[in-house]
SEMARNU-663760 format. One line per 8 residues: number of its first residue (from 1); their letters; for each residue x, y, z of C-alpha. Coordinates in steps of 0.1 Angstrom, whole numbers. Layout:
<pts>
NUM> a> X,Y,Z ~ ...
</pts>
This chain:
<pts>
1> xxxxxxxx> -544,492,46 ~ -518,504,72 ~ -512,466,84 ~ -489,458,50 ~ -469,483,56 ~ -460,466,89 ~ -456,435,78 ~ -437,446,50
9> xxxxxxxx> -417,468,75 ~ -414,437,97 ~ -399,411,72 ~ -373,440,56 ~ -358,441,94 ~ -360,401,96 ~ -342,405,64 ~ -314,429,77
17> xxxxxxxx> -307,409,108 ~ -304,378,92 ~ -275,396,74 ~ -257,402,101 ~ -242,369,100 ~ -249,357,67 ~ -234,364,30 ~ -264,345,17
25> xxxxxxxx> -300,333,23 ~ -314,309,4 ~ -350,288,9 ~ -348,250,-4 ~ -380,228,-14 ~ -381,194,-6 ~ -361,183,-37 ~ -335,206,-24
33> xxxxxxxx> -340,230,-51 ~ -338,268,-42 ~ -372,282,-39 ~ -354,317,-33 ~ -322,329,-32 ~ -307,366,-16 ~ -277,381,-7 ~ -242,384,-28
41> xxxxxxxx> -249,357,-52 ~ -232,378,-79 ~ -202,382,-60 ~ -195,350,-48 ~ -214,324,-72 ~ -213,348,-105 ~ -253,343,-104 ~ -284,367,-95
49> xxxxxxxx> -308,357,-77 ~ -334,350,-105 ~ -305,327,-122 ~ -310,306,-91 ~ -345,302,-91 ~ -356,267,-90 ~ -321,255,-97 ~ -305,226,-77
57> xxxxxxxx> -287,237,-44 ~ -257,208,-54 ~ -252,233,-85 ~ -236,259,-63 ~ -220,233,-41 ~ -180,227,-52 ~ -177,195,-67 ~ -157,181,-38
65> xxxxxxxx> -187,187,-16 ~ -215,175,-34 ~ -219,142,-21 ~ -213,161,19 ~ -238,188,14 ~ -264,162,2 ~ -255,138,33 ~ -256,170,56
73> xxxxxxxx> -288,179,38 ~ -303,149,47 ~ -289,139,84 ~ -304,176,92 ~ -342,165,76 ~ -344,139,111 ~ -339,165,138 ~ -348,196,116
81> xxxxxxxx> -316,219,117 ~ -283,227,105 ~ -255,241,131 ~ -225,258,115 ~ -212,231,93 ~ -185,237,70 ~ -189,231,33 ~ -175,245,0
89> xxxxxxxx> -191,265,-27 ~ -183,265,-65 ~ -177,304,-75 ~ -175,315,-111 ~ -139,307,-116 ~ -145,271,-103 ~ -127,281,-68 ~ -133,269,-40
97> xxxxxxxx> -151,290,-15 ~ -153,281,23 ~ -191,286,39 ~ -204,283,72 ~ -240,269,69 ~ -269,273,96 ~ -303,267,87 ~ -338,257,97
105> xxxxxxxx> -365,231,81 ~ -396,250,87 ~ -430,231,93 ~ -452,264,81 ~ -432,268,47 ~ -440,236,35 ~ -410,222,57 ~ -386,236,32
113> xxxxxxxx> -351,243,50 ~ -344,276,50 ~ -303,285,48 ~ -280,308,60 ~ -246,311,44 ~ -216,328,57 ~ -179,332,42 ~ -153,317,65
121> xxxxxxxx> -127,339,58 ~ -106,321,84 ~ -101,292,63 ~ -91,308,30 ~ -90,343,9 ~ -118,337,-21 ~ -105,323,-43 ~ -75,308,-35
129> xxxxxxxx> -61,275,-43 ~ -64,249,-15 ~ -59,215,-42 ~ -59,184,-21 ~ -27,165,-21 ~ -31,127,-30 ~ -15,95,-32 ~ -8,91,-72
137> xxxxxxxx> -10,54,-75 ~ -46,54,-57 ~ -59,88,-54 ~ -67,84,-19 ~ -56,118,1 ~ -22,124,16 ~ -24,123,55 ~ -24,159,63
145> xxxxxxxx> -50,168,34 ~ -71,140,47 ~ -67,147,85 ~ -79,184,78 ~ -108,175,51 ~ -117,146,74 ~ -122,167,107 ~ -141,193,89
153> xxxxxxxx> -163,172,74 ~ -169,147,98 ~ -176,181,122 ~ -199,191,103 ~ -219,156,97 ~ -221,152,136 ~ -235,189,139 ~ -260,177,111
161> xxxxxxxx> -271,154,135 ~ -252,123,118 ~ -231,95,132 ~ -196,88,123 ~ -165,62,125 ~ -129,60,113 ~ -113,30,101 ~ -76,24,96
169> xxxxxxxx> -67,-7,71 ~ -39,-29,68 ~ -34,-45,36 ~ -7,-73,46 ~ 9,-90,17 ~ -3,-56,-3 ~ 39,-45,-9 ~ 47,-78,-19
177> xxxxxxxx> 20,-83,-45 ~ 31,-51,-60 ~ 64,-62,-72 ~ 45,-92,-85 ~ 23,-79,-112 ~ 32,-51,-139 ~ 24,-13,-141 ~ -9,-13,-158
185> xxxxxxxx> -22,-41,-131 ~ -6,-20,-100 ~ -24,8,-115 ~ -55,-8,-113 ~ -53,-22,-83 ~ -42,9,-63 ~ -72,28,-82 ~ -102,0,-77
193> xxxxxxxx> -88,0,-34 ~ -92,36,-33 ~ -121,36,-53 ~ -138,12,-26 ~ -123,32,-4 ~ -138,68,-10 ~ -173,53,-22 ~ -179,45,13
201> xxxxxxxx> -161,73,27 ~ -187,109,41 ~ -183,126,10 ~ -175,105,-12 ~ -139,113,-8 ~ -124,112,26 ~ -101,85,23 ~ -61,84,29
209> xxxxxxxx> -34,58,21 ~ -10,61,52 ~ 16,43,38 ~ 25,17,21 ~ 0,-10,27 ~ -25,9,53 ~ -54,31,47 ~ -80,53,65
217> xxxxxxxx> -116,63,58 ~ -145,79,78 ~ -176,63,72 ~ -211,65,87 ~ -221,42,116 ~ -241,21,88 ~ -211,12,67 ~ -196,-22,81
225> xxxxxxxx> -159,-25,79 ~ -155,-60,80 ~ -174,-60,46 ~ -151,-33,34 ~ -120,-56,42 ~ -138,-84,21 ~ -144,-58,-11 ~ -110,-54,-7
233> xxxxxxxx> -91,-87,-6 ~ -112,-96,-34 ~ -101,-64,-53 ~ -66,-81,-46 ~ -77,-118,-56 ~ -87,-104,-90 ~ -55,-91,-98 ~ -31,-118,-99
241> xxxxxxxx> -32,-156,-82 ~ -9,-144,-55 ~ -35,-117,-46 ~ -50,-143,-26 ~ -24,-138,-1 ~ -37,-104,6 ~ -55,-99,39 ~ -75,-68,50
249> xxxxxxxx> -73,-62,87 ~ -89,-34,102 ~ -95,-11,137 ~ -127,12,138 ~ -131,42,166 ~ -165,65,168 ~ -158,99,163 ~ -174,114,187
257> xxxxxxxx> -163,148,179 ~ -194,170,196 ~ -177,196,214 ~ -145,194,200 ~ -129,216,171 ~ -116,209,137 ~ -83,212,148 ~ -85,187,178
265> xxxxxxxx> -100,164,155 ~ -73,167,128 ~ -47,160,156 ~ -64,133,174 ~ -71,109,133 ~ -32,117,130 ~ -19,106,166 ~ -46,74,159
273> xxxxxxxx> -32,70,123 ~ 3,70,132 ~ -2,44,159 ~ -22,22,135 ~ 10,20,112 ~ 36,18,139 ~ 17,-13,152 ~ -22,-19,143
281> xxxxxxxx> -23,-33,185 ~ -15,1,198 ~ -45,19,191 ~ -59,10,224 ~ -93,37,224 ~ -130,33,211 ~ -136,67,203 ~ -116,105,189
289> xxxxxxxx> -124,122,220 ~ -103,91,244 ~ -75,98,220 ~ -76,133,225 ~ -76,130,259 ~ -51,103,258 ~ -32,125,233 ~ -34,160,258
297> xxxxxxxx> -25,138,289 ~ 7,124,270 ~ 15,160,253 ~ 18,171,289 ~ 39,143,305 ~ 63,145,274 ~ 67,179,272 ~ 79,180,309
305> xxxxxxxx> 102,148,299 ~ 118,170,271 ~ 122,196,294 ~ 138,178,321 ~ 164,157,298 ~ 172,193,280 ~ 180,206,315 ~ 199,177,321
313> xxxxxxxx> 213,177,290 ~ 210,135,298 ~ 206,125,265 ~ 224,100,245 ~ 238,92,207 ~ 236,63,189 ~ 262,53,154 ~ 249,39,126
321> xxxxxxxx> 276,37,96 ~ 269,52,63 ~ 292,31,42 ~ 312,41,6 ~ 291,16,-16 ~ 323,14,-47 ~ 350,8,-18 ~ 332,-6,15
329> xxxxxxxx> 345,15,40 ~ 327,38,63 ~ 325,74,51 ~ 309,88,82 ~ 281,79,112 ~ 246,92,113 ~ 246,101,152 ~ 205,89,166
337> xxxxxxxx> 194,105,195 ~ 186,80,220 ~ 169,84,255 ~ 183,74,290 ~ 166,54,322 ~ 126,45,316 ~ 128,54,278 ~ 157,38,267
345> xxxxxxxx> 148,18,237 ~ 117,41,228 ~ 118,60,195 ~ 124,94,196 ~ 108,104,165 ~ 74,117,188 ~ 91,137,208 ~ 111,154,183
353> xxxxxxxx> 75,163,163 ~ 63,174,199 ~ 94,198,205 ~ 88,215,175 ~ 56,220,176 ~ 56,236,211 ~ 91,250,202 ~ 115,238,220
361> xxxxxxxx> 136,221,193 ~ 162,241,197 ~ 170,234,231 ~ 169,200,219 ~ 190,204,190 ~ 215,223,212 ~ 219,192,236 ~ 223,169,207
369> xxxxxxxx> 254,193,193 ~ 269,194,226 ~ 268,157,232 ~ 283,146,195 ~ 304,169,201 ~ 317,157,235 ~ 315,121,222 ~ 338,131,189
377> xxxxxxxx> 367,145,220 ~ 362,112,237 ~ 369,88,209 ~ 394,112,188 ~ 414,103,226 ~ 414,68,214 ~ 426,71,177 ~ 402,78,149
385> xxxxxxxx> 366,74,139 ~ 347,90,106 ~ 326,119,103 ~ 295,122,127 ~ 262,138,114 ~ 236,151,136 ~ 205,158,127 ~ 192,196,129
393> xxxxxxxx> 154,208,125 ~ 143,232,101 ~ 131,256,131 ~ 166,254,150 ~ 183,261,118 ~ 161,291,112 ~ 164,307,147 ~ 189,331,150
401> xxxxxxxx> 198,329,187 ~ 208,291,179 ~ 225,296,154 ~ 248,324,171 ~ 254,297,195 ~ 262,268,176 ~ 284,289,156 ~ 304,303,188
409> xxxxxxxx> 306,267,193 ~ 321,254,162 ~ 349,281,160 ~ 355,274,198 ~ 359,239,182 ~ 383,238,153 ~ 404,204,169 ~ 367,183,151
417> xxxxxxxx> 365,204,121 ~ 360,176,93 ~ 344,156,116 ~ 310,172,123 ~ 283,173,100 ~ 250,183,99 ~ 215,170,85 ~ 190,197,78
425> xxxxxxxx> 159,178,81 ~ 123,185,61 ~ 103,181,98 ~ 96,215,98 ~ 96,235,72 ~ 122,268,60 ~ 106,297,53 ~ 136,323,50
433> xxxxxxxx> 161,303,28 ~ 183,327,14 ~ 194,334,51 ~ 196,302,62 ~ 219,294,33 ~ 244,321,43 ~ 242,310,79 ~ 252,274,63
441> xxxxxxxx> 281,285,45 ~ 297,305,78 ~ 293,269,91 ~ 309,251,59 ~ 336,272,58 ~ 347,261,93 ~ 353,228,76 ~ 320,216,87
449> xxxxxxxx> 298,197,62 ~ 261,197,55 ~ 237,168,39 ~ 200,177,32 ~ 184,148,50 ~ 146,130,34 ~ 156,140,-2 ~ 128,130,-25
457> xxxxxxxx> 102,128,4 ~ 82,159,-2 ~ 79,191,-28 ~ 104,212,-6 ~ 134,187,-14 ~ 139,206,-47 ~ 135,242,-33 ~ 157,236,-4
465> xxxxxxxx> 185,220,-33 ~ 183,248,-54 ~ 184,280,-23 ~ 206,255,1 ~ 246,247,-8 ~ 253,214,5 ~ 278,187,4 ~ 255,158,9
473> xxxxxxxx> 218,150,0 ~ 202,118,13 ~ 172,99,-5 ~ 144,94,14 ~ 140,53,21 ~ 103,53,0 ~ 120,69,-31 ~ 154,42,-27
481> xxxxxxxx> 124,14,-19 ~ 106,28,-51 ~ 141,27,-71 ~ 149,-9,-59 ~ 112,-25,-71 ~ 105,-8,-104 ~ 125,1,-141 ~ 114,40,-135
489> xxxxxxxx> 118,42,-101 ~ 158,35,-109 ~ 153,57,-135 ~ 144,87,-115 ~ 167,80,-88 ~ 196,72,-114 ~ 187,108,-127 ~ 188,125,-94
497> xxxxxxxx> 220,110,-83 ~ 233,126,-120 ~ 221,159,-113 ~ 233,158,-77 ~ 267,153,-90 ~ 270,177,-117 ~ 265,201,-84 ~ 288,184,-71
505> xxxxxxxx> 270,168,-43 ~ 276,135,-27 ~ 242,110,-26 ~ 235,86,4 ~ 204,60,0 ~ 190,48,30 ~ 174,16,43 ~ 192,-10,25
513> xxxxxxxx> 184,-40,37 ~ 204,-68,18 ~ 234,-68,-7 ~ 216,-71,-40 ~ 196,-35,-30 ~ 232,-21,-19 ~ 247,-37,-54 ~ 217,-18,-72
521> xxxxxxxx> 215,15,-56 ~ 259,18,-65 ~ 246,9,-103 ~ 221,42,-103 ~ 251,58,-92 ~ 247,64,-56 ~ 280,74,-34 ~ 270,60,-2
529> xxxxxxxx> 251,36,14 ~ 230,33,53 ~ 206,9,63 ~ 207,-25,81 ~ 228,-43,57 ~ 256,-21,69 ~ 245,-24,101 ~ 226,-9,130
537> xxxxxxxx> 231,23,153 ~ 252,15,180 ~ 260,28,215 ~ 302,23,206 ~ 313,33,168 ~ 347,11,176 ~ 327,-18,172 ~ 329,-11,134
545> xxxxxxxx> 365,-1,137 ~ 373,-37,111 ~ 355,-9,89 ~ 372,24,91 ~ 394,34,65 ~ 421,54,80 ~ 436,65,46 ~ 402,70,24
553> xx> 401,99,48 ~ 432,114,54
</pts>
């Protein structure tokens, strides 16, 4: 008689500790179904307990999870455990709520698992909206939604005791067939490749269109991606005769990611996904973790490099004209950064990313001023040139100490006021736009103009239009690209250029590659033109001088 009390005593303290790091405990039978269920189920799931009862554990899982939680479910049945994997759960209001999930398959119970949930109140408030961003033609993920679902899932599938890989695809021929075939057909297409896609994807859904033409999934180690490419192309081959053209070419790496966190993960699939579309030969590893190390080693090295050049100030600016598409003259010069000695030739957009995010951009930035500025004196010794714009990061312009300085500078500078301009780029995002904008306007009043670079590219183009005065906005090349190929994508740009100009705002489109695109973008009404057609950036603007006109801009 006094041994229940024990026991009962004994299992109430179990109980307790168990609590200590768990919002919820739950037992699962071998059909996954919860056997028992304790803890803040009302709370979190709008459900007691007895609601619960013999009820399928997928029922409480957010849709977006379902198809993970089963996997993870079943990896963990082989070696008999779950160790904190990450997975969503569905709360009253539909939310999405971020759980940590340990657990235990226990031989004397019937080898039911036994599961304990906690909140991870580092990922999210409850509650709050986390929607995925995706591509709209396919509904594959954008590349930062899918490099942060990918690394948590694909985490949590390795802790499970699960094996995983990560494909990039290259659809060549892909653009070309799209201008081929009509809406409903690119519709289709787009949505039966990312339907392939995320059906062989952990999840269900962790799949990403890169770009254009390329694509990303992680898969388990069974899924073979040379079958993949062959779904695909004949996807393709369905669509129209010249969908026969189409070829799928692929590059798999394990993701080995034991040991490494979500956030290592996430940057090593972008560095390997950026290097896939810059050139599909690049990606030179097998695995996640090389290209983490690769990625640490070169984060290093380059980050000394930017250092060293910004203490040097030996950078380098490059010209590329920005032409007046009704009258064919050049209205000004987008001034590239460009890199001396070993890197000359190499493409700065990497080290820019890097500066800012270990913020140093502004030093950057600051060289980059300095030396247009220097280059303006030198060839206003000569006679005349148009308008240079520079670019300047989102973080430079909203740091006070640079922009103190760089406004010292310009009124220590009024000799090139018209002839500066600056390009507030979407890099990095603003968080404080009301100040930014005055600090802007101190710098337009000094006669110095200001274009809001990427226009079009992402959702804080039309924020940053309607806090930020500027003279100029440029479209982003994918939206002039989009403009050039389709009836509505002239129509939405045609429509932007309108309302640009009842603000009185001049429009640039870049990447024009040939006359008929340049003829086209002037017809939706765009002011000025850039891309190779026009020509490229060069080291000496005079060799455009045939193109200069002297009294457009007096």
């Amino acid at each position: 008689m006094g041994t229940q009390p024990v026991r009962r005593r004994e299992k109430e303290r179990l109980l307790a500790l168990s609590f200590c790091r768990a919002d919820l405990l739950f037992e699962l039978d071998l059909k996954q179904n919860i056997e028992y269920a304790v803890g803040a189920t009302e709370i979190l799931l709008g459900k007691t307990s007895d609601d619960l009862y013999h009820s399928a554990f997928l029922d409480i899982v957010h849709q977006d999870d379902q198809k993970m939680a089963t996997e993870l479910l079943n990896s963990a049945s082989s070696q008999g455990r779950l160790d904190d994997v990450t997975i969503h759960l569905k709360s009253s209001t539909k939310s999405r709520i971020p759980v940590i999930l340990s657990g235990y398959r226990v031989p004397d119970f019937n080898n039911h698992f036994f599961l304990a949930l906690k909140v991870n109140t580092k990922k999210q408030k409850i509650g709050q909206s986390d929607e995925l961003k995706r591509d709209k033609e396919s509904d594959l993920l954008d590349t930062k939604s899918f490099s942060e679902t990918a690394a948590e899932r694909v985490t949590s599938f390795i802790s499970a005791g699960g094996e995983a890989q990560v494909s990039m695809v290259k659809l060549n021929h892909l653009d070309d067939l799209l201008t081929k075939i009509g809406a409903s057909d690119k519709q289709k297409l787009m949505t039966e490749i990312g339907n392939v896609l995320k059906e062989n994807s952990i999840g269900g859904d962790t799949a990403s269109r890169l770009d254009g033409d390329s694509f990303s999934y992680i898969h388990t180690t069974s899924v073979n991606a040379n079958n993949i490419n062959d779904q695909l192309e004949k996807v393709a081959a369905k669509v129209h005769p010249d969908g026969e053209k189409v070829q799928a070419f692929s590059n798999t790496l394990d993701v080995d990611g034991a040991g490494m966190t979500e956030d290592q993960v996430a940057r090593a699939l972008i560095y390997t996904m950026q290097s896939f579309c810059q050139n599909q030969s690049s990606v030179k590893q097998t695995s996640i973790s090389d290209v983490l190390s690769s990625l640490m080693s070169n984060t290093v090295e380059n980050v000394n490099y930017i250092k060293e050049i910004i203490n040097k100030r030996d950078v380098d600016i490059h010209f590329m004209p920005i032409v007046h598409l009704k009258e064919n003259y050049i209205h000004h010069f987008e001034a590239l950064l460009r890199f001396k000695g070993e890197r000359s030739g190499e493409s700065p957009y990497n080290i820019v990313r890097l500066a800012e995010e270990v913020n140093i951009i502004c030093d950057l930035d600051m060289s980059v001023v300095k030396k247009a500025i220097e280059r303006i004196r030198h060839y206003n010794k000569t006679g005349f040139i148009p308008p240079v714009a520079i670019n300047l990061s989102g973080l430079s312009l909203s740091n006070p100490t640079f922009m103190q300085q760089l406004n010292v500078i310009l009124r220590n500078s009024p000799e090139i006021s018209g002839q500066l301009m600056f390009e507030i780029t979407e890099s990095a995002k603003i968080d404080d736009l009301p100040v930014v904008n005055n600090l802007l306007q101190s710098i337009r009043k000094m006669g110095f103009e200001v274009c809001l670079d990427d226009f079009g590219s992402g959702s804080a183009s039309f924020d940053y239009i309607n806090a930020l005065d500027v003279d100029v906005v440029k479209f982003d090349g994918p939206v002039v690209k989009r403009a050039y190929s389709s009836e509505k994508g002239s129509d939405l740009l045609r429509a932007m250029s309108n309302m640009c100009h009842d603000l009185n705002i001049h429009t640039v489109a870049e990447m024009i590659e040939d006359e008929t695109m340049a003829i086209h973008m002037k017809n939706c009404g765009i002011d000025f033109g850039q891309g190779w057609y026009f020509g490229k950036a060069a080291a000496n603007p005079l060799q455009y001088k045939h193109n200069f006109n002297l009294a457009a801009r007096s």
